[in-house]
N, C-alpha and C positions, 0 to 999 in steps of 0.2 A: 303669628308664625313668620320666621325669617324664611326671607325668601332667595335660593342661590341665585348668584349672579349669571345671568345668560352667557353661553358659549363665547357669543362675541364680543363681547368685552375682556375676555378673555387676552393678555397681549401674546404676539406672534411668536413670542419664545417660547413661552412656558407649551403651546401649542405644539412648536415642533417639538419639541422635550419629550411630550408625550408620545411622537411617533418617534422620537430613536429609541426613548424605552422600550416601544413592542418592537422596534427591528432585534434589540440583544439578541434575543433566542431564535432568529433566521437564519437558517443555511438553507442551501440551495437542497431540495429535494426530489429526484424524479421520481416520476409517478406518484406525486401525490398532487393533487386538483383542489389548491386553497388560494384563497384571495390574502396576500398580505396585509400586514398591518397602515402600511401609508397609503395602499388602494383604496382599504373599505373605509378609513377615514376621509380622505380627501370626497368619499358620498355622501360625508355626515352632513357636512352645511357649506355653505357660500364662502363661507371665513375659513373653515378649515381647506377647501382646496385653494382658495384662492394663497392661503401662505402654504399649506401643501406640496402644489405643483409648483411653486416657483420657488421652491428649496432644491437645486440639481444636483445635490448631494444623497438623498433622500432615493433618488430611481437609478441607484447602480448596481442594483441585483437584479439580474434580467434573466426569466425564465419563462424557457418556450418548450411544450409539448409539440415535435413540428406533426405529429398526424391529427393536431386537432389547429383548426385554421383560428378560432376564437384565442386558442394561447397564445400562435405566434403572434395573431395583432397586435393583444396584450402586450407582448415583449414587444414590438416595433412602439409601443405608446412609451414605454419604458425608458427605450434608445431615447427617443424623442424629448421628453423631462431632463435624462440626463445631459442633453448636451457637449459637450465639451470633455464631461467627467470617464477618467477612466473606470470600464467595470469590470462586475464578474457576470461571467456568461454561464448559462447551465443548459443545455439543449439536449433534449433529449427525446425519443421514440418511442414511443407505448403502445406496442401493437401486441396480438395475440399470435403467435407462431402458429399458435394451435389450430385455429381455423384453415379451412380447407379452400386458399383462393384458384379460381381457375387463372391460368396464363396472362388473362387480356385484365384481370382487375388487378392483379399482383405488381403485373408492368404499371397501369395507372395512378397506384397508388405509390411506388413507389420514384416515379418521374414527378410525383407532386411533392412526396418529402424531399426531393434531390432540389427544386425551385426553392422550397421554403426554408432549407439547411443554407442555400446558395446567395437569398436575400438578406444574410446575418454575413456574409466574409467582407461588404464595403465598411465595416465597421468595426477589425479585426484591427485595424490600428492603436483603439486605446482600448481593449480589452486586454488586464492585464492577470485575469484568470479564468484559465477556459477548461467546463467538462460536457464532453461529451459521451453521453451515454446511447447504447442503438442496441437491440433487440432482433436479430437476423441471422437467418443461416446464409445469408446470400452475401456473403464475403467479398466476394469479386465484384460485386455491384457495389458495395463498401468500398473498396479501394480504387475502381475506374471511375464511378459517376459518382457515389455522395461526398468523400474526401479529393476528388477530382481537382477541385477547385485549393484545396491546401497545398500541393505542390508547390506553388510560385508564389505563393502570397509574403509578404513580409510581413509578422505581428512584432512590433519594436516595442509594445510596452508588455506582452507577456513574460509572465514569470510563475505561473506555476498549470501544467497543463495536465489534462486529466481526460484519455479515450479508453472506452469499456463497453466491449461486449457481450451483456448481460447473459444472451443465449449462449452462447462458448462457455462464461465462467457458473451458469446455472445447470449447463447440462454437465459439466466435466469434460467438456474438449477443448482441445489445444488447435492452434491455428498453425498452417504453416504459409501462410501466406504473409510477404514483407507488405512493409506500408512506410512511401513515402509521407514526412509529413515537413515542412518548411523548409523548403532547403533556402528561403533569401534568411533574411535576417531577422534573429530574433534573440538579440542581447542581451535580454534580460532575465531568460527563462533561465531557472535555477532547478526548478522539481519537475519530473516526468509521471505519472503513475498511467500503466497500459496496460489492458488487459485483453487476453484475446489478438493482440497483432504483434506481427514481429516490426520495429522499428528499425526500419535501414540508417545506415551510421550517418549523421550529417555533423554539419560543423556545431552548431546549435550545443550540442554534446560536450563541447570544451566548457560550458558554461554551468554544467549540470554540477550541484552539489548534492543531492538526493533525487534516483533513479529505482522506479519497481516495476519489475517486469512479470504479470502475472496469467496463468496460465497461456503461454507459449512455447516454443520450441527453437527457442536461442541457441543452445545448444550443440543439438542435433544437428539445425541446419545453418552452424557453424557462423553464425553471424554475431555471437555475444561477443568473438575475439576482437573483432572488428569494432563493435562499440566500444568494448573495456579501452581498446585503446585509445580512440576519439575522447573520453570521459577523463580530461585531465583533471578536474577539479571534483571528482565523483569524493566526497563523505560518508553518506547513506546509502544500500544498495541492499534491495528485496530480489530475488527472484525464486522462482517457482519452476522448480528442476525432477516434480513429480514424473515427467513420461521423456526427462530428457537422456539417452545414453552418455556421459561423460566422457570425455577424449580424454588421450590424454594430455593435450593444450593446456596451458596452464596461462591465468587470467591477472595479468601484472596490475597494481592498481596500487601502487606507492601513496596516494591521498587517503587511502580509504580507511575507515574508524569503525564503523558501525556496518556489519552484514548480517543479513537476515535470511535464510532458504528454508525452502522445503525440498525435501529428498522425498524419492520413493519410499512409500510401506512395503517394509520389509525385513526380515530379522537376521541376512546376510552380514557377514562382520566386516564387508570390506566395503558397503556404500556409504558410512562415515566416515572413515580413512579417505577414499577417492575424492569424495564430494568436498573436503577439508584441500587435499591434495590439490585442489585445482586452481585454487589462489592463492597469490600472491600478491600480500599485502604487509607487510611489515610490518606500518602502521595502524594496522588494528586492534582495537582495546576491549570490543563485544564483537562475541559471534554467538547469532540462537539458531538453533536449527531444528526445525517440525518433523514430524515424523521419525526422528533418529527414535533408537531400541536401547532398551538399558545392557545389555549384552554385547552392544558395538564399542562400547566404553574399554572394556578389554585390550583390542589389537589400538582402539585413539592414545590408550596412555602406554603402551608398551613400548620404550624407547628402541627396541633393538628392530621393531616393523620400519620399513622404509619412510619414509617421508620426505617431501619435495620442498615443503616450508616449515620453518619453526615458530610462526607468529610471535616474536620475542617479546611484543607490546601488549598482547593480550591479557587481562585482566576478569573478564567476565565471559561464562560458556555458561549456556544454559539450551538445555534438549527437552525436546516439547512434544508429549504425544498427546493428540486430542482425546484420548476414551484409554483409561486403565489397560495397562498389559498381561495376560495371563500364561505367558507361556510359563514364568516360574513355575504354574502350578501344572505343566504338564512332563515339565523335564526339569533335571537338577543344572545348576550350571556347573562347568566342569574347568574354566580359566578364573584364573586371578589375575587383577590390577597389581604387575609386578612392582610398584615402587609410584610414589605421591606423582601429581599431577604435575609439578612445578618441575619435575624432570623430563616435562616436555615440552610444560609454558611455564618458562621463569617466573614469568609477571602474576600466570592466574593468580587471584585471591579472592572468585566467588565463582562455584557452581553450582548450577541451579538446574532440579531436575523435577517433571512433571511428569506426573503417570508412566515415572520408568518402572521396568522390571529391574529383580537384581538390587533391591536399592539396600537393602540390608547388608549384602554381600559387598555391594560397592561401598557402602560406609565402614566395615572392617575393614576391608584391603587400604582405603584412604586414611583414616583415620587412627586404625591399628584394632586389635582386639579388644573384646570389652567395653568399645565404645557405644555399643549397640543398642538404644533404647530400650524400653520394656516395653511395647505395643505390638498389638495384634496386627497393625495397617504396614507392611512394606514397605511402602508405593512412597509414600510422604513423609518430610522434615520441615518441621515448620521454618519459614524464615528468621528467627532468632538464633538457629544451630550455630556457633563458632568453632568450639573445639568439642574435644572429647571430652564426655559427659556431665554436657551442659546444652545435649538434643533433644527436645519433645516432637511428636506427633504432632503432625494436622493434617488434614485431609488433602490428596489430591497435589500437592505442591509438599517438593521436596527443594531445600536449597541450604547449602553451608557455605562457609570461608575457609581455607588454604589456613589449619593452626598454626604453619609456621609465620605466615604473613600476618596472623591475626597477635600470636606472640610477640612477634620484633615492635608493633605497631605500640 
């Protein structure tokens, strides 16, 4: 019988080879309590930690549970391997809201994640992707003691930052409280994603190409005018405009391509109009928006309703209901799509609709009469639809092209 050659013989490459192959499929995960792949090898034997650990390439995922003291060590061992190497930082808090602490453990518990959040910022220098994840209704203690110490820090090699408020965006509340976060320098940050705090405008912001801002109250409390404008380089922009009243401020943003919202639930005709109304971007080529109703479509394409912008660049609109809409089946609709879409976006040449109402209705008014598939389902056009009658059925997703842009083409 042949017999395999022992580990150690093995040479140092083909070894580390094996641990970037099981890094592939790592990202950074809170709340889940697994040992990676170059930890539990580097236990296997003498040879494998010995080229292991002194691979400093190998430990720049560093992930710290801070209410459990064993992870963050783990993560200080992490720092340590990596030396020099810039990383990605995941930190995060896994606590149970649910439980009933009295005063004096709540304070102690949280004066020990606030230490062990506080022993990760001498090392915010060559961290150049950081998320932070926290689990609490105690906001204010969020913002004075455990980001405390983010105020004055300068991170020069971040570039893509990531803070989230699991309790805010699991229960459905919105925060109203600002948060600073780096006002020295941090050149490099390019992406933002926040959820649960409002981000007070800093310089940092000129540098943003993709900003999302998730369940907050930017809005309302009239601080998104103040970023839009800080955001001269902003491309990508999510926000999440569920419980905000819209002014009527309107949000200039000349770089911008791609915007993503969600609106209130609701079957009002004018919170698509408004929520449209309020930027201004010229430059834009997609806009999706959540929550719109198939019946807001009406006063969106009717050229003679007011309007603040014309989006002359826009190309793709697509409206997004999470769960089927039934009012069709309670009331008839009673307006029509007075004239194609391109009479209000030049440019469109793909709308795309998901679990609208109306969608039958909206594909004769667009389209013309006659065009109207043979299907019992409404709601849906498969993505293949171009012109008229050459639309099938499919579930759940409705989406055509502008025939006159599909003709010229």
């Amino acid at each position: 019988m042949n017999r395999l050659p022992p580990i150690s013989s093995l040479p140092t490459e083909l070894l580390l080879a094996i641990v970037v192959a099981g890094q592939e499929d790592c990202v950074p995960n809170a709340f889940k309590a697994a040992f990676k792949p170059e930890w539990t090898l580097s236990q296997t034997s003498s040879r494998f930690r010995e080229a292991i650990i002194g691979t400093r390439a190998l430990w720049t995922l560093v992930e710290a549970n801070l209410a459990d003291a064993g992870s963050v060590k783990v993560a200080k061992i992490y720092l340590e391997r990596s030396r020099a190497c810039k990383v990605w930082a995941n930190l995060y808090r896994d606590i149970d809201n649910s439980k009933n602490f009295d005063t004096g453990v709540e304070d102690a518990e949280h004066a020990l994640i606030a230490e062990r959040f506080h022993s990760f910022i001498p090392h915010m220098n060559r961290i150049w992707r950081l998320r932070i994840v926290i689990n609490t209704f105690q906001i204010q203690w969020v913002r004075k003691v455990l980001f405390s110490s983010l105020h004055t820090i300068a991170a020069p090699s971040l570039e893509h930052l990531e803070v989230i408020n699991d309790a805010v965006q699991y229960y459905h509340m919105h925060s109203l409280y600002p948060l600073r976060l780096f006002s020295c320098s941090t050149p490099r940050l390019t992406f933002a994603h926040i959820v649960g705090f409002i981000p007070l405008p800093m310089p940092w912001m000129a540098h943003l190409t993709q900003l999302e801002l998730g369940r907050t109250a930017a809005i309302e409390c009239r601080f998104f005018g103040k970023i839009a404008a800080q955001c001269s380089s902003l491309v990508h922009l999510y926000l999440d405009l569920r419980n905000d009243a819209l002014t009527e401020d309107r949000f200039h943003i000349p770089t911008l391509t791609s915007l993503d919202i969600t609106i209130a639930d609701g079957e009002e005709d004018d919170i698509l109009l408004s929520a449209m109304n309020a930027f201004d971007a010229p430059a834009l080529t997609e806009f999706t928006i959540h929550n719109a109703d198939g019946c807001q479509l009406v006063p969106l394409f009717d050229p003679s309703n007011p309007r603040h912008t014309s989006f002359p660049a826009l190309a793709s609109l697509c409206l997004i209901k999470r769960y089927p809409c039934s009012c069709e089946e309670r009331e008839p609709i009673t307006s029509t799509i007075p004239g194609p879409p391109i009479a209000v976006f030049p440019a469109l040449s793909s709308l795309t609709l998901i679990n609208q109402c109306w969608t039958a209705n909206i594909l004769d008014d667009i389209l013309g009469p006659g065009s109207q598939p043979a299907s019992a389902d409404p709601h849906a056009v498969s993505p293949e639809a171009r012109v008229a009658g050459r639309v099938q059925r499919a579930p759940n997703r409705s989406a055509f092209e502008n025939p006159v842009q599909a003709d010229a083409a």
